[in-house]
Each structure stands twice: as C-alpha cells, then as structure tokens.
C-alpha positions as MATLAB code, in Angstrom:
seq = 'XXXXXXXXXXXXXXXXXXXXXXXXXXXXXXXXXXXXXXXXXXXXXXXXXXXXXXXXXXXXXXXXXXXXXXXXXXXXXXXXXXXXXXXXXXXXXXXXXXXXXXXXXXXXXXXXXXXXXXXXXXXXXXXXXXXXXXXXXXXXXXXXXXXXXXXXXXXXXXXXXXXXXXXXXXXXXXXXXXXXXXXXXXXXXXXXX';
ca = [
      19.377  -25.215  -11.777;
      16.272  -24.275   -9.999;
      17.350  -23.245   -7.006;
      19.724  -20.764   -8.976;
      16.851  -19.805  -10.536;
      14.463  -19.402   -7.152;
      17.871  -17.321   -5.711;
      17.911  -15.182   -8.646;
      13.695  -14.527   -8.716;
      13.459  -13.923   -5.011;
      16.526  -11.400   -5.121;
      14.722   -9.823   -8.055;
      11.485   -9.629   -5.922;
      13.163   -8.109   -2.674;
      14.698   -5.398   -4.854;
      11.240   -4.740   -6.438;
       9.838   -4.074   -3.022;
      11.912   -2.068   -1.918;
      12.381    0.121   -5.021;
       8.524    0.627   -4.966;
       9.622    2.207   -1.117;
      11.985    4.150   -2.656;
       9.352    5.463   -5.121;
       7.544    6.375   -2.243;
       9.452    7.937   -0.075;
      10.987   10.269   -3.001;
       7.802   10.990   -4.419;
       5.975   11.601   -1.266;
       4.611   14.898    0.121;
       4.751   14.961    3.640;
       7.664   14.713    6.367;
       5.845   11.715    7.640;
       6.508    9.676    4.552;
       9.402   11.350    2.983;
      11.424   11.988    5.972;
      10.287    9.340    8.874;
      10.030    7.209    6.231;
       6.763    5.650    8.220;
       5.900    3.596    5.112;
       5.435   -0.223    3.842;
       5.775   -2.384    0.700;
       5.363   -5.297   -0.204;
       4.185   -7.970   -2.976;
       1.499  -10.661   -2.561;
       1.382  -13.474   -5.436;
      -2.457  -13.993   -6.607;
      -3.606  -16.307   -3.860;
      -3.018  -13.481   -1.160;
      -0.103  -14.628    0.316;
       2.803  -12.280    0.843;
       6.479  -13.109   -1.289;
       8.359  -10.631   -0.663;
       8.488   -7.238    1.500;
      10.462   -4.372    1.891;
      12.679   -3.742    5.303;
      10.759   -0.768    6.327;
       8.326   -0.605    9.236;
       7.649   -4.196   10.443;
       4.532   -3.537   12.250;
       2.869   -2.499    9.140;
       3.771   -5.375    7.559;
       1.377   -8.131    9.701;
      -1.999   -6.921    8.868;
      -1.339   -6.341    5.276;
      -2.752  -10.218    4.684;
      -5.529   -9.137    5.959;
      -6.109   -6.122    3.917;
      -4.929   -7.972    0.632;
      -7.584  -10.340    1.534;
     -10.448   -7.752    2.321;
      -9.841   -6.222   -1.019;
      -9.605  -10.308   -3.142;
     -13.519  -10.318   -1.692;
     -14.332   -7.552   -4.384;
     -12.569   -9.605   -7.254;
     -10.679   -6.330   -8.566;
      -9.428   -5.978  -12.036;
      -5.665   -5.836  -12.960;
      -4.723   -2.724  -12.508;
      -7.150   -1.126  -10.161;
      -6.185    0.246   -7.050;
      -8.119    0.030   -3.755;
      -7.297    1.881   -0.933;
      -8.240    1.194    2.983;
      -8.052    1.944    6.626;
     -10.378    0.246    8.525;
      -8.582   -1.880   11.408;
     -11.752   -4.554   10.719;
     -10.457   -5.040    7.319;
      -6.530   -5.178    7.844;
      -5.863   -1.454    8.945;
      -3.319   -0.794   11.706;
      -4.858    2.668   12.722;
      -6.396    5.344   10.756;
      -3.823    7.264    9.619;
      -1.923    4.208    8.005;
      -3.768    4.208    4.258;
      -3.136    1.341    2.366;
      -3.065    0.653   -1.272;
      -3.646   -3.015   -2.988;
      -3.297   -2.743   -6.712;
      -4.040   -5.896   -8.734;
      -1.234   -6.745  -11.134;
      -0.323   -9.545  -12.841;
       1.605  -10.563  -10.738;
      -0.027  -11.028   -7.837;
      -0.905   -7.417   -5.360;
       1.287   -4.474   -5.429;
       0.682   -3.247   -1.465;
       2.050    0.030    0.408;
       0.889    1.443    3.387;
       1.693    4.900    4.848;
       1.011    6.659    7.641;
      -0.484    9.918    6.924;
      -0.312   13.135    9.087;
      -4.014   13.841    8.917;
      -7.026   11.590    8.273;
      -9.872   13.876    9.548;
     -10.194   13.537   13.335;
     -11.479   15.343   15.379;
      -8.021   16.957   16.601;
      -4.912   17.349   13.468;
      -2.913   14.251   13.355;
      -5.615   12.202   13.725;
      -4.706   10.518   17.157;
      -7.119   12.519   19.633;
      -6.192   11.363   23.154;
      -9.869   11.821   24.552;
     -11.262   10.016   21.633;
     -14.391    7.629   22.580;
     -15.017    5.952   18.852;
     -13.308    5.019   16.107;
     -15.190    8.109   14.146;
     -13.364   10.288   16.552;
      -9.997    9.336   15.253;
     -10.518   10.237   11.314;
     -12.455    8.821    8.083;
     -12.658    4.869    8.195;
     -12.359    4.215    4.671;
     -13.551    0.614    4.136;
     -12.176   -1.539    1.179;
     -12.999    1.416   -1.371;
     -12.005    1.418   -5.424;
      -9.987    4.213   -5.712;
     -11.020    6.295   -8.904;
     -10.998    9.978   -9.033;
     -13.813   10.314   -7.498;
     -12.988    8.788   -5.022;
      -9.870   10.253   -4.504;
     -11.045   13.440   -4.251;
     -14.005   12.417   -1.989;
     -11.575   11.197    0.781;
      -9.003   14.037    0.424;
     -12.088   17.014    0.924;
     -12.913   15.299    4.426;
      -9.012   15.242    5.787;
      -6.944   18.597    6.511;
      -3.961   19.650    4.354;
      -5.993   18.133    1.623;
      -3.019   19.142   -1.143;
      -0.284   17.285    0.906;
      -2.846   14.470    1.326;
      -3.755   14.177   -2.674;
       0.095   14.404   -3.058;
       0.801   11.456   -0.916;
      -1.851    9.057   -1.654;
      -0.438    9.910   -5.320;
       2.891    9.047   -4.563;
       1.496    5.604   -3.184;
      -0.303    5.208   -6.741;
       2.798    5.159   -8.157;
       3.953    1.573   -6.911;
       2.235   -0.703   -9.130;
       3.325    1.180  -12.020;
       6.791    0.656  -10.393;
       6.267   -3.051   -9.689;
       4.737   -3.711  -13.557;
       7.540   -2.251  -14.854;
      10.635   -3.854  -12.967;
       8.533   -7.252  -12.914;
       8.414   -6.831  -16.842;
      11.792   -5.887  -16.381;
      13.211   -8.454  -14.469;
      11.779  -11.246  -14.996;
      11.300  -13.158  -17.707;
       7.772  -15.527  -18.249;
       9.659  -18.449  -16.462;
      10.287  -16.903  -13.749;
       6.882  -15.628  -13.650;
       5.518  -19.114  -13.568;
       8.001  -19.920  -10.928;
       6.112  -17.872   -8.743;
       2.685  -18.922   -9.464;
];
C-alpha cells in the first residue's frame, strides 16, 4: 500500500507546483511572466531539498537549492517570505527574483525573471556593464515585508508593473497551503517528512 500511497502524494505534489505556476503566470503583470512565461516553481521539504518542481524553465530550477539554503541560514518563520537575487546566494542573474516562503510543509519557491531590476540601461542586461552593480539592485537574502517591498520596487523602473509582479509571486504559498491542506491528508504529510 505504500507505494500507492507515495504515487498518489508525489502526483499531488507535481500538480501543486505547477498550479502555483499557473497562479503566476495568470496573476502576473508583465509580458515577461505572463506571456514568455519565464518563470519557476517548485517545493522544497524542510531540510532544503527539492520534491517536486514544475516543468517550466529548467535553468532556473538548479540554483534554487542554493537560494532555499541561503534563506534556512536566517531560520525564517512559517509563513514569511524572503525574496533574493544575488548569484552568491543562489541567483541566476539579476533580473530572476526569487521568493522562498516557509510553510509547513517544507519552502514554497518561484522565481521570475523580471523586465527591469534597476540597471544602468532598462532591462537590466547592459552589454558594457563592468560590475555586478551595473546590471540592477542585488538584493541579498532580504525578509520581504512592506517595507521592504516598497524599498526594492522605488529603485527599479516601471515600479507599478514591478509591485504587481513580485505580488503575483506572493501569491504561491498561499496557493501551496491551501492545495497541501487540500490534498493531503496528515499521513501523507508525514510521508514526506
């Protein structure tokens, strides 16, 4: 019977994931995220490692570890949300933000790729670029509060469509709480961990 049950859990898991994208993408502002689609989900369990993720862009997918684990160092409570871009800390490049929510579960992750992150040239991606600096705001493991929030979004351009789409990345661990709660029962929850 258990590896009915494992079947049944990890299905439930992939289709978490990539509802959360789904979330996303319909919620999001810009054409980068709602049209490219140039996004990422996935779930972590509470050790860090990844469980499941969603089929969107693999390359985002392999330093999200890394990011999970930058954001574990600051022991954050269920619930909070953390966002980061640095490439030192499990960033791909600046304009990729990622979100790690703490849930009971595990980590609720998505990463996007935003059209503007305050470089010195729109988009972010200045060819004559010498430092990192150059390229946008470096936004180390950060607790993202309103204040915060609003902090980041005053130093990018397009600040509206910004504060739209980090919002619409907010909105996955409310996603994944609900469809874990949803979907799986306290066995299967334990299964996991």
């Amino acid at each position: 019977m258990i590896d009915i049950e494992l079947q049944v859990i990890g299905a439930s898991l992939r289709a978490i994931a990539e509802e959360m994208g789904a979330v996303l993408i319909r919620s999001a502002f810009s054409a980068n995220i709602k049209e490219r689609r140039d996004c990422s989900t996935a779930l972590f369990d509470e050790h860090g490692r990844m469980i499941t993720q969603a089929e969107h862009i693999p390359v985002h997918l392999g330093a999200m570890p890394e990011a999970v684990a930058a954001v574990m160092a600051y022991e954050p409570a269920s619930g909070e949300p953390w966002i980061l871009n640095d490439p030192y800390t499990g960033g791909t490049h600046l304009p990729d933000l990622t979100i790690v929510t703490r849930t009971d579960l595990g980590y609720a992750v998505t990463r996007a790729h935003h059209a503007d992150v305050g470089g010195s040239e729109p988009g972010s991606l200045p060819p004559g670029s010498r430092t990192l600096d150059e390229e946008g705001v470096i936004i180390p493991p950060t607790h993202l509060d309103a204040a915060a929030l609003e902090s980041l979004v005053s130093r990018m351009r397009n600040p509206d469509e910004r504060l739209g789409d980090l919002r619409a990345q907010l909105v996955h661990a409310a996603q994944e709480r609900l469809l874990v709660d949803q979907d799986l029962a306290n066995p299967g929850r334990e299964l996991i961990r």
